[in-house]
MARDREN-486821 format. One record per residue: x, y, z of N, C-alpha, C in turn. Coordinates in steps of 0.05 Angstrom, whole numbers, plus 5000, padded with zeros to 4 digits. Each point is the difference from the previous one (the first is absolute). Last residue first. Layout:
# MARDREN-486821
XYZXYZXYZ...
***
This chain:
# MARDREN-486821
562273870828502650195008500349845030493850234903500449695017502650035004494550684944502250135025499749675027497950014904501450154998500950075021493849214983502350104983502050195009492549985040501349775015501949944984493350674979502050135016502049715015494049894934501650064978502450185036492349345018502149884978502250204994492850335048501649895013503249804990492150554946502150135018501449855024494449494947502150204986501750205013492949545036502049875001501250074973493950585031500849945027502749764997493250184927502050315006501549895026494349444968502349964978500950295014492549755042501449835008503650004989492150594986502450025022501449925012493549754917502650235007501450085023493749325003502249934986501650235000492250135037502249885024502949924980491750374958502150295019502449815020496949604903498049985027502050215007501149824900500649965021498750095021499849704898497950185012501149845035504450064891500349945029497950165022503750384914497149864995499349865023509250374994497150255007497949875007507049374967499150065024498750265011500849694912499249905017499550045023503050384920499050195020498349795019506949744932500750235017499150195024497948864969500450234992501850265007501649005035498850215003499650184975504249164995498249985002498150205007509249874964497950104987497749985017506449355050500950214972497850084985499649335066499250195003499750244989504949104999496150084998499550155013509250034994499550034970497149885000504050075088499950264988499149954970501249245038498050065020498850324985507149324970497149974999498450205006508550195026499750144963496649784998503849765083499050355001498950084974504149105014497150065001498950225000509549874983498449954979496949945001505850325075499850174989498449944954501549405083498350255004500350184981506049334980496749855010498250235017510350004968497950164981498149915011510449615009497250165025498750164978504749714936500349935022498850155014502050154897498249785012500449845022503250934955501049765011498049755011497550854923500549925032501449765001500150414908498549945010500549915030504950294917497750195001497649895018508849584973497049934993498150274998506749685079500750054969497049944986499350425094501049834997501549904962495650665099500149934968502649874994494349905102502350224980500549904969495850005114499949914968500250194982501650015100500249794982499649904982495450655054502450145010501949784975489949865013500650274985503850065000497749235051499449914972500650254981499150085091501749904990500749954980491450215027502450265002502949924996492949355001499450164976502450235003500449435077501049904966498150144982497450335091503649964988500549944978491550305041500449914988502749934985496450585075500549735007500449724975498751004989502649905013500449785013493150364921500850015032502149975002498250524906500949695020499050075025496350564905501550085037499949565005498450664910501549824995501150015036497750714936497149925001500949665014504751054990500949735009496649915003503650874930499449915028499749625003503850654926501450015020498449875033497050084907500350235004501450035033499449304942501550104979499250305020500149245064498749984979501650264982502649205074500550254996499250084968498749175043502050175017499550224993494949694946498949905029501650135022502449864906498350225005498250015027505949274990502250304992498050204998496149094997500850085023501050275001497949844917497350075014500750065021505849584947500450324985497150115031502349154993502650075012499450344993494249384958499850025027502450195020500849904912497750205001499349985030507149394972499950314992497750065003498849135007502150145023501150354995490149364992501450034983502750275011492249435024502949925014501850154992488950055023501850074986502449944997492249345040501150275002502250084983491849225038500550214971501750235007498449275050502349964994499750244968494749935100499450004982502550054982496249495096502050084981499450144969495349715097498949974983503450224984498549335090500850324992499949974971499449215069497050285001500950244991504549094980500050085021498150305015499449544913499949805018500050045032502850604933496750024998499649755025508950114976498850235020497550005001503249294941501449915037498950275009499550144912497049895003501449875035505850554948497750205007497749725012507949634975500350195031497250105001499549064945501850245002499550165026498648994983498450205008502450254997501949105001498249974980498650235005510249814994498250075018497950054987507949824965500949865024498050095017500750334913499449744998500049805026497551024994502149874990499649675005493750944976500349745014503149944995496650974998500249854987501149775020497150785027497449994989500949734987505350645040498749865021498449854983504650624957501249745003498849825019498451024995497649784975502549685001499450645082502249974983498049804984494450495075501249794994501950004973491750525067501449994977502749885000490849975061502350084991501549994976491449885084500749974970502450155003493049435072502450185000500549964967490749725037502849844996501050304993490649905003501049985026503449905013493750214912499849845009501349895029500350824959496549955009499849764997510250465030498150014977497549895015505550425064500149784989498050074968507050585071497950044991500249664989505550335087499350004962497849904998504350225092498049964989499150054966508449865057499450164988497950114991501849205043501150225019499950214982497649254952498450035022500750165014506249904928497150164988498149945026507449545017500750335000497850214989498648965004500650095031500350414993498749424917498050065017500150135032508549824948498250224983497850085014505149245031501450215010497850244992497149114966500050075030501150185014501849764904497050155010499549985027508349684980500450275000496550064996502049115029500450165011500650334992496449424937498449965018501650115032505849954919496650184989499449995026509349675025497849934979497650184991511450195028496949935014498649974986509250364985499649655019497449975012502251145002501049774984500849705003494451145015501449675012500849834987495050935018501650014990501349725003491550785018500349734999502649954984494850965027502349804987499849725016494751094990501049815029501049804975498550904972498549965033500549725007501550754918500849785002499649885029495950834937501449925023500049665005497650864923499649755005502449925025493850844950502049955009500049685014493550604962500349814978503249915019492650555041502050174979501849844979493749725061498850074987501150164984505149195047498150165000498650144987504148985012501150254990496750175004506549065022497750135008499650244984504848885010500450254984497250205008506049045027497750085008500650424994506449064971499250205017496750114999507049114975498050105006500050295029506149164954500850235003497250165000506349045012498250054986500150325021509249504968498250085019496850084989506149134965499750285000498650135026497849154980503149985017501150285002492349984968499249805016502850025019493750794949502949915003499449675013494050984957500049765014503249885004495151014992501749814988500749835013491550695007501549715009502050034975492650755054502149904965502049785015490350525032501849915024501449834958493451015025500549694988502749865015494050845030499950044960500749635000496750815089501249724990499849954960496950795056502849964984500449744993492850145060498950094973502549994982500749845088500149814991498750014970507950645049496649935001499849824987508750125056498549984970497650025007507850145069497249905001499250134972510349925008497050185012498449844998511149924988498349914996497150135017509750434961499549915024497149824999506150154907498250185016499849825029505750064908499649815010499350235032502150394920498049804994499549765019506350845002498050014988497449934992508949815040498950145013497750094991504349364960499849905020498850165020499950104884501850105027498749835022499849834890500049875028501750135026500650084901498750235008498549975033505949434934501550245015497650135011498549044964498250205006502250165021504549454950497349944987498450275005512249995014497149965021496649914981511249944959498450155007496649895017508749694970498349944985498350235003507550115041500950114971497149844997498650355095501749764979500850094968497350485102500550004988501449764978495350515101501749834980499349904976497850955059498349794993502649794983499550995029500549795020499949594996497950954950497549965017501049765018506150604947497150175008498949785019506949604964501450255013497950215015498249114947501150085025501550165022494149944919499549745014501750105032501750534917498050145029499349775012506249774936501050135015497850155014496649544938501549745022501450205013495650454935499449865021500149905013506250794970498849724988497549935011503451105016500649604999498949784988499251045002502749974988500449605010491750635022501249904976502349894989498150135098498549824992499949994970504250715047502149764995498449854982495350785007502249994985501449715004493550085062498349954970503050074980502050135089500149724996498549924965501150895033503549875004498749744982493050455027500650054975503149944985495449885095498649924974501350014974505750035088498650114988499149844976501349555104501150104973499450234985496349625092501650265004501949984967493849365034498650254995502750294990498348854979503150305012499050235003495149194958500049985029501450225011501149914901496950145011499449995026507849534958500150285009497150195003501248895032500150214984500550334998500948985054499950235007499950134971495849055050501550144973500150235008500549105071498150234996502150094968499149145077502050224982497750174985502049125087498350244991502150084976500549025070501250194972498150244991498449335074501850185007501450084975495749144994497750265016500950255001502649274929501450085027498250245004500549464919497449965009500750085032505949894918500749855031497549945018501350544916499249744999500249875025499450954972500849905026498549675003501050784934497849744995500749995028505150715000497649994982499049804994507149745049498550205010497350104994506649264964500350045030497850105013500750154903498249685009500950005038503250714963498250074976498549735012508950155027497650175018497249964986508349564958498649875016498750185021499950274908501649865012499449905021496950504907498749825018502549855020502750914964498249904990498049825012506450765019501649804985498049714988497350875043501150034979500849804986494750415085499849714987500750004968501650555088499050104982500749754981499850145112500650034980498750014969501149835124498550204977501949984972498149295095501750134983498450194981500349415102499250264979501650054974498049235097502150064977498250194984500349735118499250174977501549954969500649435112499950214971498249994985501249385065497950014990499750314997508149535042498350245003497850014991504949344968500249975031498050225004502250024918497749785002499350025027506450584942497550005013498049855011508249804954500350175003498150145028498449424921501149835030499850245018498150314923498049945010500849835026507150284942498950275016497349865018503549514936501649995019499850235017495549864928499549755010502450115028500350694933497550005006500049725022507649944957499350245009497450055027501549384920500949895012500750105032496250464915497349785022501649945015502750824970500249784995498749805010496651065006502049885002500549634986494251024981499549654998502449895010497451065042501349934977499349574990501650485089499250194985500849914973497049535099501949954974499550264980499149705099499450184987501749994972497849435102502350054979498150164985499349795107499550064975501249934978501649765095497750105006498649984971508249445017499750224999496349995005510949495009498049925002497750275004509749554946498450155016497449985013506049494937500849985029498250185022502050124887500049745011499650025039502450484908496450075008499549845019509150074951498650245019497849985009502249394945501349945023499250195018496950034907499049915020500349935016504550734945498949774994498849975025502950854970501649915022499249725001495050544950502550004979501849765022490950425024500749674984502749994986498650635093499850074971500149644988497450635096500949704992499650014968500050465113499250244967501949654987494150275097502749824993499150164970496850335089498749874981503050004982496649975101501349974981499749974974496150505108499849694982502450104982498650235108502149984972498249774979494550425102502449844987501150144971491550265048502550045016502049904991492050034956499649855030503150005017498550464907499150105019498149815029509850024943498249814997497250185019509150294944499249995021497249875004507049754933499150275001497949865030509549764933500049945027497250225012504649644900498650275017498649745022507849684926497949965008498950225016506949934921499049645013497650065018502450724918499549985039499949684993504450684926499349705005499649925027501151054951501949785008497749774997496450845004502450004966502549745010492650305065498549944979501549984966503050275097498849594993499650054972505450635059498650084973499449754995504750045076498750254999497950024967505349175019496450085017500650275007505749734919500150045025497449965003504549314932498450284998500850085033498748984980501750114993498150334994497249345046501749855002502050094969493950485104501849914962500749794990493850385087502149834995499749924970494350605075500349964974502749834995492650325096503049894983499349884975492350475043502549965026502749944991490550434965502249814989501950075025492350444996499349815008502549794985499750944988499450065031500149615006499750224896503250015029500150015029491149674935501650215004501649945018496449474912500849905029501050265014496349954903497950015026501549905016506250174937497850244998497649945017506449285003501550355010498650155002497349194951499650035024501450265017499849984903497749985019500149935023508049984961498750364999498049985009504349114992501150145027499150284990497149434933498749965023501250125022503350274921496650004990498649915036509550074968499150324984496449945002507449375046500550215003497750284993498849114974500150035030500450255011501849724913497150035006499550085034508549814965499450244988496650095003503349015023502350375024497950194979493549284972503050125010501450185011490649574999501349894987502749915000494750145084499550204984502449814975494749985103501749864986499650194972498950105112499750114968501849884989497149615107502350114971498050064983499949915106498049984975502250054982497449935111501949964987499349984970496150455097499949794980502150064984496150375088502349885005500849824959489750045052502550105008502249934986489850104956501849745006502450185022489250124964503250094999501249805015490549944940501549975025502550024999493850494938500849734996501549935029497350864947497249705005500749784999505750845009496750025008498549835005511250015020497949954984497750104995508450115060497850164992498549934973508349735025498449825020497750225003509550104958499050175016497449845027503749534918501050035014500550165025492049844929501749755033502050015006497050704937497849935032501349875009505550144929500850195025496949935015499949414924502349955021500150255015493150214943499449765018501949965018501750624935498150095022499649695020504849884921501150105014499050185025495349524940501649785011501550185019493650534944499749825014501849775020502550614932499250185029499349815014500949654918502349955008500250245036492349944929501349805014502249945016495050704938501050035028500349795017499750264900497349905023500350035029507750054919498850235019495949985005504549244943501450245001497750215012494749035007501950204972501850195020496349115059499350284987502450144984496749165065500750044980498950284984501949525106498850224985500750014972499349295091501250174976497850114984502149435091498050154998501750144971498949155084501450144980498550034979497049835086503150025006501950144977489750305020501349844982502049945015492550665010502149855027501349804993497351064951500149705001500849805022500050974987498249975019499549644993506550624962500749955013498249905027498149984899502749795009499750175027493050444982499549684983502549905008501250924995498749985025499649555009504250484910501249945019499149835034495150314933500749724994502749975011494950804996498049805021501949764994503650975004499649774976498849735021497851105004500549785015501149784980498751165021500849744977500749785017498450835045497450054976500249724978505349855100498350194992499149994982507349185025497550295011499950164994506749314982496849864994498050285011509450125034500349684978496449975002503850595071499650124971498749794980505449755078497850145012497950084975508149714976499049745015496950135004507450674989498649924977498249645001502450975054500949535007498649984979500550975030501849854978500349754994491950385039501350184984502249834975498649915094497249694977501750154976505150565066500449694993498449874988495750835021502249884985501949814997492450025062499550154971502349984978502549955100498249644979499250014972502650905039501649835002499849704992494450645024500150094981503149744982495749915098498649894967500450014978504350255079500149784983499249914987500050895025502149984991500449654990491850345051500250024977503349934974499549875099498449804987499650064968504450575048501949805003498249794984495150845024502149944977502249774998494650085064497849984984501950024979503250105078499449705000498249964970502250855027502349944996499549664996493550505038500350074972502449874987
***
């Protein structure tokens, strides 16, 4: 009996300690923030989080560094023994934002040594830690170092680390020297912050990630991702701001004085995991041509609910007609598209295709006929109203999304992230070649349904269950893709 309560005594015992490890706690029970779950199940090297005021970004980074320093990761291979700095703007930041989060998930049972570099280590959390000495659960000491940008870039020099954790946009010059930093090790770099200062260099580093680097992820954090805000806290803040101030305080999102074309372009929203289309969806393949330019053809589908999906891309630049209809035909053959009833591929085409130039005795639309794809250059161009159609696509007047990307289609999604108003009352006239075929594509189509069209729609039992099965897979691959 006595063996029975000893046992009980430890259970009761394990019980409490989860109790207080707030580590243990972090993400469980009736409220989950899935977008936390998303950064810490990424296998990125480097991994950021852009998210508004109280999203909960900043839990993130600092949950992360106590896994690898502890070496209880979930989904990610542990490391013995590791070494890692929090970097953080300033002493004052350091102090009041990143040494409280880690404190509050690192428990005292697992800190071996605290070292000041001013304040007592009886009370870390009102002084300045250089570094926590915490117990490694393969037996060893990891380190996690504490590093402010005030102290310049000398400080950042010589080490050699598991991680870095940036809380906050540090200095590029910063940032570059942290990545050495980690190279040996084939580290980790993370940063969480709130994209205030505008287009800088995280904005093309990262968010475009011009570099085209395998190993860059980032995600948007919003206050609607925060299960744990109040509604009605946030609908009060949410009046009192600008819009450029909910750009980025609510939804994470950067920010220009020209301002964004299509703000209504979420990444989590609209750019979807790719499915097996039916081939009844197929709708049309929209060219904007290019020679030295990039040429720009996607392949457009949409269903019975009038919703339009973007499904595969052609994207290139320095190539003649006759190798980009060779690209078009190859991806419409693995796709099995549909042909017109003369047995040639159709499309829709920028009405400029249509005009000769003197240095060629055959215009574009008639080199694609030549080449077996039948062009048709009648299309809408017209830029406000097109620009007004996409915007009801993103996001219509009663709030729903008619407007899904694959994700294999990069430069259209790129393109959404880089274009921006300009003087004039009119876009910047750069990278636009997907997205000026899209306004083809969406403006023949404009008006074309009635209201009660699609009632009128006489669907088979396989179609419908075809559209219930990938709707519900679409809309749960949205929300809990974890």
């Amino acid at each position: 009996m006595s063996d029975l309560l000893k046992k009980l005594e430890k259970i009761n015992s394990e019980i409490q300690r989860r109790k207080n490890d707030n580590l243990m706690k972090y993400n469980t029970g009736d409220k989950i923030h899935f977008k936390q779950l998303e950064f810490h199940k990424n296998k990125k090297r480097n991994r950021w989080v852009f998210g508004g005021n109280r999203t909960g970004k900043t839990e993130c980074g600092a949950v992360e560094v106590v896994y690898m320093a502890r070496g209880v990761h979930p989904y990610r291979e542990n490391r013995k023994n590791t070494s890692g700095w929090v970097v953080s703007l300033s002493r004052q930041v350091q102090r009041d934002v990143a040494q409280q989060k880690i404190l509050h998930y690192l428990n005292p049972r697992y800190i071996e040594k605290i070292v000041m570099t001013s304040g007592s280590k009886e009370s870390p959390e009102s002084g300045m830690i250089d570094f926590i000495l915490v117990k490694n659960s393969f037996g060893g000491l990891s380190k996690i170092g504490f590093r402010n940008c005030e102290q310049g870039r000398d400080k950042f020099q010589g080490a050699s680390l598991d991680y870095v954790w940036f809380d906050e946009e540090p200095p590029f010059e910063i940032y570059m020297e942290c990545k050495m930093r980690v190279l040996d090790k084939k580290g980790d770099i993370f940063g969480t912050m709130t994209p205030l200062k505008g287009l800088t260099w995280v904005y093309n580093e990262i968010y475009l990630n011009e570099s085209n680097s395998s190993e860059v992820w980032c995600e948007h954090m919003q206050w609607e991702d925060n299960p744990f805000l109040d509604k009605k806290e946030l609908e009060e803040l949410t009046s009192t701001m600008s819009e450029e101030e909910l750009e980025g305080r609510k939804y994470g999102k950067f920010v220009n004085s020209s301002g964004m074309v299509y703000s209504e372009f979420d990444e989590n929203v609209h750019v979807i995991d790719p499915f097996d289309v039916p081939r009844e969806w197929y709708d049309n393949i929209s060219i904007d041509p290019g020679l030295n330019n990039p040429l720009s053809a996607h392949w457009y589908a949409r269903d019975f609910d009038g919703n339009v999906y973007v499904i595969a891309e052609h994207f290139e630049a320095k190539k003649d007609v006759a190798y980009h209809a060779e690209r078009i035909k190859s991806i419409s053959e693995r796709l099995g598209w549909h042909h017109a009833s003369n047995g040639m591929l159709s499309a829709l085409i920028d009405s400029a295709a249509s005009q000769r130039t003197l240095a060629s005795e055959k215009n574009v639309v008639e080199l694609f006929y030549d080449n077996g794809i039948l062009v048709s250059p009648k299309v809408n161009k017209d830029m406000f109203s097109g620009i007004s159609v996409v915007k009801s696509f993103l996001k219509s007047a009663d709030g729903k999304t008619k407007l899904f990307i694959f994700r294999n289609c990069q430069n259209m999604i790129k393109e959404f992230k880089t274009y921006w108003w300009g003087d004039g009352d009119l876009p910047i006239k750069k990278d636009d070649h997907a997205l000026d075929e899209l306004r083809y594509y969406l403006m023949s189509i404009k008006g074309q349904f009635s209201k009660n069209h699609f009632e009128k729609v006489q669907k088979t039992a396989i179609q419908k269950n075809k559209e219930k099965l990938l709707r519900y897979n679409r809309i749960n691959t949205k929300k809990y893709r974890i």
